[in-house]
N, C-alpha and C positions, 0 to 999 in steps of 0.2 A: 323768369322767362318773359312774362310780359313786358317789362321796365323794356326788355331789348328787343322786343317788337317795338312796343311804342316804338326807341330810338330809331331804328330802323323807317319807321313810318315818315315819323320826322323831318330825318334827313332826305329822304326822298321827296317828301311835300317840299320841303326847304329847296330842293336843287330842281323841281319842277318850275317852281315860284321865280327863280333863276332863270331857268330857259324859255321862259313866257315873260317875263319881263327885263331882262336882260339884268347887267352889274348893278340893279339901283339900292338905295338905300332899304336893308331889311323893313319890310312893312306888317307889323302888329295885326292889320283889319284890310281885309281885300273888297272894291265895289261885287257885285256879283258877276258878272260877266270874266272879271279877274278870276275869282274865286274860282269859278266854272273852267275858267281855261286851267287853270292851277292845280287841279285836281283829275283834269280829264274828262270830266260829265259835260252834258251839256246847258247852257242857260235854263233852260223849260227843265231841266233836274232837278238843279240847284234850287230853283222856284218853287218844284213839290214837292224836292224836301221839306223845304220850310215850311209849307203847307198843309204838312202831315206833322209837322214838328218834331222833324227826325236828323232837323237840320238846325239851331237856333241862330238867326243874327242877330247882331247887336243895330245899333241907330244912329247913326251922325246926320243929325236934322232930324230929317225925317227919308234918307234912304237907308236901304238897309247893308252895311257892311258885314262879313262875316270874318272873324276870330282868326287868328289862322292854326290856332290850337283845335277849335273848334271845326275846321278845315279839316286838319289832321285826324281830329277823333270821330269823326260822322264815319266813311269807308271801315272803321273798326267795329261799327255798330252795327251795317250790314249783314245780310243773312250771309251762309257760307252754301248755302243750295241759291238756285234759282227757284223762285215763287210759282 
């Protein structure tokens, strides 16, 4: 049952990632701004996630990209109440 949430999550992330970025070539690591639209949340989200470390990005340079696996699996890790 999970394997087909995950998928489900996936493809969702996957065809959000699409309608914020249009036809372009699948992209492995999104800047965060990307990420944030990709997902739904907003920048200053995306930001305390990672802040809280509930979010991991990864580092090309020195700005921070995020996984898009990683993308995918943060919303899975969220609570199911509000806090």
């Amino acid at each position: 049952m999970d394997s087909l949430i995950e998928d489900v999550v996936r493809r969702v992330v996957r065809e959000e990632i699409v309608a914020v970025l249009g036809e372009q070539p699948f992209r492995l690591a999104l800047p965060l701004p990307d990420a944030a639209t990709a997902a739904g949340y907003s920048l200053e989200t995306i930001r305390k996630a990672i802040r809280e470390n509930e979010l991991v990005p990864s580092y090309a340079n020195s700005k921070p990209v995020v996984m898009v696996d990683e993308l995918s699996r943060w919303p899975r890790s969220l609570p199911d109440e509000p806090r």
